[in-house]
MARTI-363431 format. One record per residue (C-alpha): residue in three letters; y, z, x. Coordinates in Angstrom, 3 decimals, m for minus. Layout:
<"ALA", <Y, Z, X>>
...
END
This chain:
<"UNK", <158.904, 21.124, 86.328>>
<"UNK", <159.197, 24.760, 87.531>>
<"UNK", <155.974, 26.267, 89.225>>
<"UNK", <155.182, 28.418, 85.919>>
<"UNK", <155.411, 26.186, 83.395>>
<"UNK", <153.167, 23.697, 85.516>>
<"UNK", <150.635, 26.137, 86.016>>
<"UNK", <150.179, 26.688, 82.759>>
<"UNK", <150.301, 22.744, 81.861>>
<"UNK", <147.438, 22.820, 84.323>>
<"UNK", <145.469, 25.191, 83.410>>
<"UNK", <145.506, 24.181, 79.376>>
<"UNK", <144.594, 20.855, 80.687>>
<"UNK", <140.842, 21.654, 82.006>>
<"UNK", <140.767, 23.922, 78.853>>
<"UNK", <140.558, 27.268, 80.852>>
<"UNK", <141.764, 30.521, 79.556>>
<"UNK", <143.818, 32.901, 82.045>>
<"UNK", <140.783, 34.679, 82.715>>
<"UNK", <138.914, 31.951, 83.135>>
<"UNK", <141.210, 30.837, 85.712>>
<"UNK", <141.570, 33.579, 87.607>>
<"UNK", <138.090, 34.191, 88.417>>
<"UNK", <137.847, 30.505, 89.927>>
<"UNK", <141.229, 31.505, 91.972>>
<"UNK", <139.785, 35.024, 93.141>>
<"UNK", <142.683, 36.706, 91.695>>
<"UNK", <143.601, 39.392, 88.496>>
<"UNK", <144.178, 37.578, 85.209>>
<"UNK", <147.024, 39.879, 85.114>>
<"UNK", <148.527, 37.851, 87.850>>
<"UNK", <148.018, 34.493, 85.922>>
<"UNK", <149.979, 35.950, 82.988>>
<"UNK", <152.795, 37.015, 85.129>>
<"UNK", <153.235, 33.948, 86.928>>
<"UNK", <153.164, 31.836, 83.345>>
<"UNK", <155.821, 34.072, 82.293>>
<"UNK", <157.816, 32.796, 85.405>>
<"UNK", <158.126, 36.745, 86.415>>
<"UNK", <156.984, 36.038, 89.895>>
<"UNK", <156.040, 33.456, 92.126>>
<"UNK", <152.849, 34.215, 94.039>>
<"UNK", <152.248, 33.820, 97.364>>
<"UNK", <151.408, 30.479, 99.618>>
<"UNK", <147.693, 31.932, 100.038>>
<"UNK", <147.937, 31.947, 95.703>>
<"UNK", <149.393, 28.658, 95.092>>
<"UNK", <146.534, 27.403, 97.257>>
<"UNK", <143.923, 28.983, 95.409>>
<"UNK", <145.333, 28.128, 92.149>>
<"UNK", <145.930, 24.648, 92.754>>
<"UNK", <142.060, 24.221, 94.194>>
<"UNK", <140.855, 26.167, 91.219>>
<"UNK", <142.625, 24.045, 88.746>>
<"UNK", <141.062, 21.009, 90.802>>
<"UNK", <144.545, 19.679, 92.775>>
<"UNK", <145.153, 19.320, 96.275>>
<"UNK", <145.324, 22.495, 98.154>>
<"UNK", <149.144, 22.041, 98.996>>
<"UNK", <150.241, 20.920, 95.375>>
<"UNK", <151.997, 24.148, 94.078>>
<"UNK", <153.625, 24.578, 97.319>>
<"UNK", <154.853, 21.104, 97.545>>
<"UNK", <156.476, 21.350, 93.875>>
<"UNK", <158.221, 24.326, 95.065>>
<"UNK", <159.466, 22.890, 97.831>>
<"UNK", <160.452, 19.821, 95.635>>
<"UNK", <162.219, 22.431, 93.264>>
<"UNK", <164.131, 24.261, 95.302>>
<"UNK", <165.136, 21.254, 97.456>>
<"UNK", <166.848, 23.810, 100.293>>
<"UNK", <165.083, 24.403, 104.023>>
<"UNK", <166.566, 27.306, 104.196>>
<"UNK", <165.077, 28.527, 100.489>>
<"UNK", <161.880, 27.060, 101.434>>
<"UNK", <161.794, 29.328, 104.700>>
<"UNK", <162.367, 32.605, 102.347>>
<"UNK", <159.220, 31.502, 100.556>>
<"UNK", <157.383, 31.081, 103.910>>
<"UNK", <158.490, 34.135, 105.011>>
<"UNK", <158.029, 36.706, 101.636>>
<"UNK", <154.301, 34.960, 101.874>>
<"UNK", <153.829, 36.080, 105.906>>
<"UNK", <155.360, 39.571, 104.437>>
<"UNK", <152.936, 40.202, 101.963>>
<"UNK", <149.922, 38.859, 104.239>>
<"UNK", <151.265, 40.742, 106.628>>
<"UNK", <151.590, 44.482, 104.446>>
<"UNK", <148.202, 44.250, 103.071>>
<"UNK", <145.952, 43.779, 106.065>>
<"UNK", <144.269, 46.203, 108.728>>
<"UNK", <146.581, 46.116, 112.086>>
<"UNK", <143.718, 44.232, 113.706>>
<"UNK", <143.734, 41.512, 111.724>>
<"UNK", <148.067, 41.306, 111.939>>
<"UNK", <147.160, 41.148, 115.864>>
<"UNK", <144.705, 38.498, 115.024>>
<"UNK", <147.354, 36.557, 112.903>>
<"UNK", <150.622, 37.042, 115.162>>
<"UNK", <148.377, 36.003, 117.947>>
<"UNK", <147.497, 32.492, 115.904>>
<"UNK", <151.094, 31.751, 115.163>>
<"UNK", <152.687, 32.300, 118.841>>
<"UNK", <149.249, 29.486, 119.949>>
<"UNK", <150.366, 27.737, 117.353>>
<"UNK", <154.253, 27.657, 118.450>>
<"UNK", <153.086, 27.146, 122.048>>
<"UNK", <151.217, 24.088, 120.764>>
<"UNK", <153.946, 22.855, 118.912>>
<"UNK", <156.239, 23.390, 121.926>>
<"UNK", <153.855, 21.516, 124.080>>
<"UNK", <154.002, 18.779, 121.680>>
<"UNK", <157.730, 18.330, 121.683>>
<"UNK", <157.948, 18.166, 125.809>>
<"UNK", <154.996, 15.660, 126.303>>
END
């Protein structure tokens, strides 16, 4: 079931209206209508707060899309529009902050592989 249609399955499920829904989610109820409409997909940071507002596990919306769209490479344009719009809308310290959490967090990984 695509990401839209399952939000909105969702949502009509605990009874909330698209306002109602995107106060728990911290986001416009503009948004909520768009994303019904299957106009846009939101971002990795939205999926996570809708899916916690509408009481699922954090990663649920993400993990359908991935599911969908069934293609690393698809999956990896997702991950990287999200890390674009993060990336546009913040103060340059907190992109330093960010950038400086992901190359740890490669290092880490990198670690990982060699031990």
């Amino acid at each position: 079931m695509p990401f839209a249609e399952e939000l909105k399955r969702r949502r009509k499920i605990l009874n909330l209206s698209q306002k109602d829904l995107a106060l728990k989610a911290e986001i416009g109820n503009v948004q909520i209508s768009t994303y019904e409409k299957g106009k846009v997909v939101p971002s990795l940071i939205t999926m996570r707060k809708l899916a916690v507002a509408l009481e699922l596990e954090e990663n649920y919306f993400i993990t359908l899309e991935k599911t969908k769209l069934n293609d690393d490479v698809n999956y990896q344009d997702l991950l990287i529009d999200s890390f674009i719009r993060f990336y546009k809308k913040n103060p340059t310290e907190r992109k330093v902050m960010f950038l400086k959490r992901v190359i740890d967090r490669l290092a880490v990984d990198d670690l990982a592989e060699v031990v």
